[in-house]
C-alpha positions as CSV (number, residue, x, y, z in Angstrom):
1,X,7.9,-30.6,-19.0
2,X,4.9,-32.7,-20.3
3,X,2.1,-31.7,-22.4
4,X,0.7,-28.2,-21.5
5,X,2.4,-27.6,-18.2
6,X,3.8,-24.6,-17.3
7,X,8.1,-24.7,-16.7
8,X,8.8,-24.5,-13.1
9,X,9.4,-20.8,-11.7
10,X,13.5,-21.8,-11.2
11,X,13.2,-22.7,-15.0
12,X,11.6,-19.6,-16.5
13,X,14.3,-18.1,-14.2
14,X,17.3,-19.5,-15.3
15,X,16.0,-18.8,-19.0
16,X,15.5,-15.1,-18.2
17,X,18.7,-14.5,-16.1
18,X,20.4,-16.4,-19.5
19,X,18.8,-14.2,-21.8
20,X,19.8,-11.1,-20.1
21,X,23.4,-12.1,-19.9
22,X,23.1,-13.5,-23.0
23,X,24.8,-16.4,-21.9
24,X,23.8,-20.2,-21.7
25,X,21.6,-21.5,-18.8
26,X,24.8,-23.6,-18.1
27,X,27.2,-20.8,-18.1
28,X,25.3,-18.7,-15.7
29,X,27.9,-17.4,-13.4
30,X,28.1,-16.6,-10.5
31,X,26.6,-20.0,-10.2
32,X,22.2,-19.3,-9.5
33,X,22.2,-21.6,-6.5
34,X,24.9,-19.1,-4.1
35,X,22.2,-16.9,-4.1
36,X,18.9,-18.6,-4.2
37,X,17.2,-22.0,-3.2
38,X,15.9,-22.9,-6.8
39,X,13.5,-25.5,-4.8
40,X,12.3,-23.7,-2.4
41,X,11.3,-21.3,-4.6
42,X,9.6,-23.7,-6.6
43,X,8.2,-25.2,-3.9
44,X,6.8,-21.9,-2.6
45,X,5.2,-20.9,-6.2
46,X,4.0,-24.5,-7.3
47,X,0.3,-24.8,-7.5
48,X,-1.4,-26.9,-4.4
49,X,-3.6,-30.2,-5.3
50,X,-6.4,-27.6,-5.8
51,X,-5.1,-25.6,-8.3
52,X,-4.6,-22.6,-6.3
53,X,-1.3,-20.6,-5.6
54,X,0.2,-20.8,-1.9
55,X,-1.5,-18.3,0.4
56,X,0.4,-15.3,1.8
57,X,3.3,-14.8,-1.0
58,X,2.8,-11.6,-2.3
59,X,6.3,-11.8,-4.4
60,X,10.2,-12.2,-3.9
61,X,12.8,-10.3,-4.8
62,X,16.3,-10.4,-4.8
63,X,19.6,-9.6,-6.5
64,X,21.9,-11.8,-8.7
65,X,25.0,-10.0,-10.3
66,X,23.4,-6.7,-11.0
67,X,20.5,-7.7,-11.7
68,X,17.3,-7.4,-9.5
69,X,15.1,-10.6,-9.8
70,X,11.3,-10.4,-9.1
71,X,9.1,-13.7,-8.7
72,X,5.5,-12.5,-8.8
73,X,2.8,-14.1,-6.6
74,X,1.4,-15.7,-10.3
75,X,5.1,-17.0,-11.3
76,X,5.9,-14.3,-13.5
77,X,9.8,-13.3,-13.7
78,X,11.1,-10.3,-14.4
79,X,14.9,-9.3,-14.9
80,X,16.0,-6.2,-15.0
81,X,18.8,-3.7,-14.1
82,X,18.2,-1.5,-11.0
83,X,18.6,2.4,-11.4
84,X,21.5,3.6,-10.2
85,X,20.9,5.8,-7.3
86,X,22.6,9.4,-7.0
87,X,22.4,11.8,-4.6
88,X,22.5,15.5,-5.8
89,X,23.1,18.9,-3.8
90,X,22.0,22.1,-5.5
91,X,24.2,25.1,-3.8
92,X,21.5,27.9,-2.7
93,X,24.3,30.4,-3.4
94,X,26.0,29.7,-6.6
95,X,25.7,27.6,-10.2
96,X,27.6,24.3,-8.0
97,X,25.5,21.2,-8.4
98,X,27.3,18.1,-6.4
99,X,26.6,14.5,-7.1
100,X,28.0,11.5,-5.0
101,X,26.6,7.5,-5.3
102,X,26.4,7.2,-1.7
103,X,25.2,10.1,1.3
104,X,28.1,10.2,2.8
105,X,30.0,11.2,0.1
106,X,27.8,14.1,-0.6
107,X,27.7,15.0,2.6
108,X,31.4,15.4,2.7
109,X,31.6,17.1,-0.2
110,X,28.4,19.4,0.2
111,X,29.8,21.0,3.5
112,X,33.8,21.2,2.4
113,X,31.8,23.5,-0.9
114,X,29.6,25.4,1.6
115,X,32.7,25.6,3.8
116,X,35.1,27.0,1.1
117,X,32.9,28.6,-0.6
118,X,30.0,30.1,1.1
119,X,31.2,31.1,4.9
120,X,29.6,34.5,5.2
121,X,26.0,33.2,3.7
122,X,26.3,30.5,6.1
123,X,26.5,32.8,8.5
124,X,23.5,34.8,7.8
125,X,21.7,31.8,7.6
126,X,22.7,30.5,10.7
127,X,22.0,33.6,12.3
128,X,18.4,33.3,11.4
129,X,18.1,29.6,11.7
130,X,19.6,29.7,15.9
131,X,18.5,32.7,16.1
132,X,16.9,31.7,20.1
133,X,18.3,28.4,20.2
134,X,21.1,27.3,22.3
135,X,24.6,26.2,21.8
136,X,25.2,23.1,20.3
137,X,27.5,22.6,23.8
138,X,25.1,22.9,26.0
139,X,27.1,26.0,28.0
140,X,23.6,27.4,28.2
141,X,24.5,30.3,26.2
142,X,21.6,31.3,23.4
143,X,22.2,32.8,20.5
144,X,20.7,36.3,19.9
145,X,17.6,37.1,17.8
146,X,19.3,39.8,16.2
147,X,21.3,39.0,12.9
148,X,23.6,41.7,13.7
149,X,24.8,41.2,16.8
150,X,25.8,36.9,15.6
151,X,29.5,37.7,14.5
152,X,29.8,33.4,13.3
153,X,29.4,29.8,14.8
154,X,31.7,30.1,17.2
155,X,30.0,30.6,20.7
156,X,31.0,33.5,22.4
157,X,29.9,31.6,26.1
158,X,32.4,28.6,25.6
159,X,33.9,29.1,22.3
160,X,32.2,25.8,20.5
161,X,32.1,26.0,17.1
162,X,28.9,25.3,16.0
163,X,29.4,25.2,12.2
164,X,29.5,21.4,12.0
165,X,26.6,20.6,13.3
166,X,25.1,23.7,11.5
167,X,26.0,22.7,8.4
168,X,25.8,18.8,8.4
169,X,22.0,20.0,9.7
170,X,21.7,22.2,6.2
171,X,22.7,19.8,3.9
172,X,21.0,17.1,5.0
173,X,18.1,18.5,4.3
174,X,19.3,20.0,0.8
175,X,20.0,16.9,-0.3
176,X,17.9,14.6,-3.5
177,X,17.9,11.5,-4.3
178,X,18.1,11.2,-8.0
């Protein structure tokens, strides 16, 4: 760097990413170039012969080892840690509270508590919820109006048991992102 020049984006980069993992620039591993082009991001955020930024780059963003790395359209970095995402499922019918780091998971687990745990609910639920609506099998058969007369998901047209689809429909929408 010369006089009162700004260091290059890649630079002020390295330094951060260094200072976070409180580390040397040298010992950055994994190594910064297996995940970025360090010139073309220069090259993208270097000032034109007139002084001006390039047109059209709003910022970039990407991760390095944890990390989430943001270049603004001015050339300012920022490092930091991304929030671990959660998923949460609050049980309607009891105290249970079910967390999982991916949907899937609490997915699974949401419907094997409901499942276990909460059959006869679900079944009043379901009773109001299909109340009208056909099977899930397409027989044709539609489920009466009345709650009294839906005895549980099984259809009593073809005998398809429309608890999984029932319940995979509940908890999806039961389920928060935390």
């Amino acid at each position: 760097m010369v006089g009162n020049e700004t260091p290059a984006v890649s630079e002020r980069l390295v330094s951060k990413l260094a200072d976070r993992k409180d580390t040397a620039p040298v010992d950055l591993t994994p190594p910064l170039y297996d995940t970025i082009d360090l010139e073309a991001l220069d090259a993208l955020f270097a000032s034109r012969s007139d002084g001006n930024r390039r047109d059209g780059v709003d910022h970039v963003e990407f991760d390095y080892d944890g990390y989430r790395v943001r270049v603004a359209s001015d050339g300012a970095v920022t490092v930091s840690r991304p929030a671990e995402t959660t998923f949460e499922f609050d049980c309607a019918f009891c105290d249970a509270v079910i967390e999982a780091a991916s949907v899937e998971t609490i997915k699974d687990s949401a419907r094997a508590h409901l499942e276990n745990n909460h059959g006869d609910e679900l079944t009043d639920v379901f009773a109001v919820a299909f109340s009208g609506r056909q099977c899930r099998n397409d027989c044709g058969y539609t489920f009466p109006d009345r709650l009294d007369e839906v005895a549980d998901f099984d259809c009593p047209a073809c005998g398809h048991d429309n608890f999984p689809a029932f319940v995979r429909q509940y908890v999806y929408w039961r389920i928060e992102k935390t």
